[in-house]
N, C-alpha and C positions, 0 to 999 in steps of 0.2 A: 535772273532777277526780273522781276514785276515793276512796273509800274501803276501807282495807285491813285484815280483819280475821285474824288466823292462828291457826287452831288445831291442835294437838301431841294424836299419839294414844300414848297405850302398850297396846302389846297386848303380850297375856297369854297367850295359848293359838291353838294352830294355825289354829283355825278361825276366831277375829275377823279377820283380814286381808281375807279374802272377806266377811263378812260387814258388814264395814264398808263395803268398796268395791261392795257391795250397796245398803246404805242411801245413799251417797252419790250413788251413779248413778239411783235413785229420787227423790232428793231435790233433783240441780243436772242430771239427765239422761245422755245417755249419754258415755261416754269419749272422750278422743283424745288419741294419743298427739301429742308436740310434739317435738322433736329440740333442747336447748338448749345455748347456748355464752353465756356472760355475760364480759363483763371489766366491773370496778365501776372510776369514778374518783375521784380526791380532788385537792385541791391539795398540793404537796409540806409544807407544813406542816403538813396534815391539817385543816385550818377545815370541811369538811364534817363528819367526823365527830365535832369538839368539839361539831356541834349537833345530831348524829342527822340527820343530811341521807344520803338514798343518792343516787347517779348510778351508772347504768352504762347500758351499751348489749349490748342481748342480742338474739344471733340466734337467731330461733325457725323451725325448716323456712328458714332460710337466708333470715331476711328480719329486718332490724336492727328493734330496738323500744331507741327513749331513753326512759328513764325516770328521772322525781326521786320521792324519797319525801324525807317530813318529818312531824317526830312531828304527832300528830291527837288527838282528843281520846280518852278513858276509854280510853288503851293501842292506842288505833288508829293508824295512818298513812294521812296522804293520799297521795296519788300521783296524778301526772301522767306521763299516755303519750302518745308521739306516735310511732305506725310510722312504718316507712322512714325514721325519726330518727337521725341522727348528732350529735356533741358540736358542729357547725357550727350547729347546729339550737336551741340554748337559749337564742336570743332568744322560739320560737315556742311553746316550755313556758310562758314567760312568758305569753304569749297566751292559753295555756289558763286559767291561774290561780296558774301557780306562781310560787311568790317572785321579786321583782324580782332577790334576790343572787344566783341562783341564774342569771337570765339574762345576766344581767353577768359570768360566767366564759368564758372563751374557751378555745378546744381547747389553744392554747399554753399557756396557765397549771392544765393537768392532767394529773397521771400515771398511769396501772394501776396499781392497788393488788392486792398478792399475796395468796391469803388465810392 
């Protein structure tokens, strides 16, 4: 399991864009770009997101990544990833550490959620 921290930048003036993505690349090393397509699911009555639960499956360079998040502590989110993961696949999240309910949904009982 992950731990998932996010931080939000405002910039102010022309030159912090690079300058951040300076520090940044200093700080977690060098770039790479990822090519991304996400569809996120829920159940049709929404029970994921009544609990801050995410599910989707996102292809990155054209390679499926499942993923659950669920709140964490002090405003974080855990998350559990399994590449090459489809919604067939959330018995084996479970596996990792993710919530049992979460393994107990089946591809039939979720739909694409719009954003």
């Amino acid at each position: 399991m992950g731990l998932e921290l996010e931080f939000k930048y405002a910039l102010t003036g022309p030159d912090q864009l690079e300058q951040l993505r300076l520090a940044l690349g200093e700080a977690f090393g060098p770039w790479e770009a990822v090519d991304m397509a996400t569809v996120y699911y829920d159940t049709p009555d929404k029970a994921l997101a009544a609990r801050c639960w995410t599910l989707r499956v996102r292809q990155e360079n054209g390679n499926p990544v499942l993923t659950m998040k669920t709140p964490g502590p002090g405003g974080a989110r855990q998350e559990w990833e399994l590449p090459g993961g489809s919604l067939a696949d959330l018995p084996r999240l479970q596996a990792l550490g993710a919530p049992p309910e979460g393994a107990a949904l089946g591809p039939e009982g979720l739909v694409p959620q719009r954003g």
